[in-house]
C-alpha positions as CSV (number, residue, x, y, z in Angstrom):
1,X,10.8,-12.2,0.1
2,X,10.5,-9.1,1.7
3,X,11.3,-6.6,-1.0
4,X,8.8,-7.6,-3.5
5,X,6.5,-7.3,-1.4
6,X,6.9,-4.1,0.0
7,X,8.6,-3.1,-2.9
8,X,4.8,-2.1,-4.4
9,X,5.2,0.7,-1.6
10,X,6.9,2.9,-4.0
11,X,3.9,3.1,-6.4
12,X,1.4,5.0,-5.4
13,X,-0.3,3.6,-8.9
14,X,-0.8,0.3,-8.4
15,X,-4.3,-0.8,-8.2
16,X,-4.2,-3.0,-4.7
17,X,-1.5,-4.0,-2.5
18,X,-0.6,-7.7,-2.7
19,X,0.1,-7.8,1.2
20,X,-2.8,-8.2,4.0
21,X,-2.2,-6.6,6.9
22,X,-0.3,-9.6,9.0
23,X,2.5,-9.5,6.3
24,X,2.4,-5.4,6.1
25,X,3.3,-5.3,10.0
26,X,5.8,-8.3,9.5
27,X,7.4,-6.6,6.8
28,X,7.5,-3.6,9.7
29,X,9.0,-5.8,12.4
30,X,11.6,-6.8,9.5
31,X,12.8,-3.2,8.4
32,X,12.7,-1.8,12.2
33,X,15.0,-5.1,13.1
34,X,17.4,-5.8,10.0
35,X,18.8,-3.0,7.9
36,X,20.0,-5.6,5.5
37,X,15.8,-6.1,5.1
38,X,15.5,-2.3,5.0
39,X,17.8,-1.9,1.8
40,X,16.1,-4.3,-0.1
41,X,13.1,-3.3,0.7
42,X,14.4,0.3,-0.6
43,X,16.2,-0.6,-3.3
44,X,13.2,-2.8,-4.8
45,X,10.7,0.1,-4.4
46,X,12.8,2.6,-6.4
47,X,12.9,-0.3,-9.4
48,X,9.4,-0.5,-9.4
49,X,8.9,3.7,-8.8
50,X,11.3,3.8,-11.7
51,X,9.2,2.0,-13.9
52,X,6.0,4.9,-13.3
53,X,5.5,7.3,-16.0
54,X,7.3,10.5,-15.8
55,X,4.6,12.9,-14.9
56,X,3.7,10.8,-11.7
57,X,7.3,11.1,-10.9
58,X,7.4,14.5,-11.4
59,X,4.8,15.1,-9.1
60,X,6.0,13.1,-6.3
61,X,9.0,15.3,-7.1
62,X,7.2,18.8,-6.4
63,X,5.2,17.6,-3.3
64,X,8.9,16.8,-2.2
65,X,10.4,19.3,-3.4
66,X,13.5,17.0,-5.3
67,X,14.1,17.1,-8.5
68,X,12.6,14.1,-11.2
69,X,15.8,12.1,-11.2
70,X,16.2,12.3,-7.1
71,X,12.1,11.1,-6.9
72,X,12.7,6.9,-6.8
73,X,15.5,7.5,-4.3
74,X,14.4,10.1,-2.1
75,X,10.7,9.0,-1.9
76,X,11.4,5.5,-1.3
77,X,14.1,6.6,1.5
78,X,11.3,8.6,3.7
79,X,8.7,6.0,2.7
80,X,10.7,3.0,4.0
81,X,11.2,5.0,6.8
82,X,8.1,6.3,7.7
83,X,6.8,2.8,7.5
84,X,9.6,2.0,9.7
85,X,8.7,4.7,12.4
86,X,4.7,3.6,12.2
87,X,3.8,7.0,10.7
88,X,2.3,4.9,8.2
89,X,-0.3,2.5,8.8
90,X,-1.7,-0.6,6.8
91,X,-4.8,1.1,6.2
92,X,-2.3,5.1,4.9
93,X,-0.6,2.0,2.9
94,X,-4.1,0.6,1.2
95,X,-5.3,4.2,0.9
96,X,-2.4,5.2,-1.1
97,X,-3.0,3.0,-3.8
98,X,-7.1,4.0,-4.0
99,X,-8.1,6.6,-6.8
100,X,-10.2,7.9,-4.2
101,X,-8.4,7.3,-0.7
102,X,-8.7,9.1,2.8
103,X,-7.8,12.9,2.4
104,X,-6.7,12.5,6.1
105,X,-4.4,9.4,5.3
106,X,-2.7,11.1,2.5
107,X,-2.0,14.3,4.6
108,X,-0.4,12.4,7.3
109,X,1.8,10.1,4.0
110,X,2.8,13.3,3.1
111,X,3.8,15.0,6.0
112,X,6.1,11.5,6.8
113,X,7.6,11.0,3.9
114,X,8.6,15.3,3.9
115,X,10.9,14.0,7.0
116,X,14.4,12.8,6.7
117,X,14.8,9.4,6.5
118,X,17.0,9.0,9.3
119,X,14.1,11.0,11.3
120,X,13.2,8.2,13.9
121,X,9.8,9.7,15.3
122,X,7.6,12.1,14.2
């Protein structure tokens, strides 16, 4: 289903993404075509960001400046989104979950998930 598997999207913790890059840009086509799709994909993503230890939370909270309790929510809102809008690629998405990803990809994850979720290009 598409949820759980881009549901991992909201953890920037988890060591490797479970989808390859055919099912990352189906996933796309699914939440660009069918906001049905798009919630679930949201809703599963804030489960599994709830689930991350406070402190991580609390920092995705500063770099968007939310508070703690908006983080699973907000961030998987502009995340979806940003997928959504192609402001982030496979590769930003496989980089986000290395200890030592692209500097370059995570400036460019942060600056699209700082944009409004109903933001439809960059």
């Amino acid at each position: 289903m598409v949820a759980v598997g881009m549901g991992l999207s909201g953890c920037a913790t988890k060591p490797a993404p479970e989808l390859n890059q055919a099912d990352f840009e189906n996933v796309r086509d699914q939440i660009v075509s069918s906001p049905s799709a798009r919630d679930a994909v949201r809703v599963q993503c804030q489960a599994d960001l709830q689930r991350e230890p406070k402190d991580e939370r609390a920092l995705i909270g500063a770099m968007l400046d939310v508070d703690t309790t908006e983080v699973p929510e907000v961030f998987c809102a502009r995340m979806v989104a940003a997928i959504a809008r192609g402001d982030v690629s496979y590769a930003d998405f496989v980089g986000l979950k290395e200890v030592d990803g692209d500097p370059a990809a995570l400036r460019r994850i942060l600056r699209a998930i700082r944009l409004d979720p109903s933001a439809t290009r960059t």
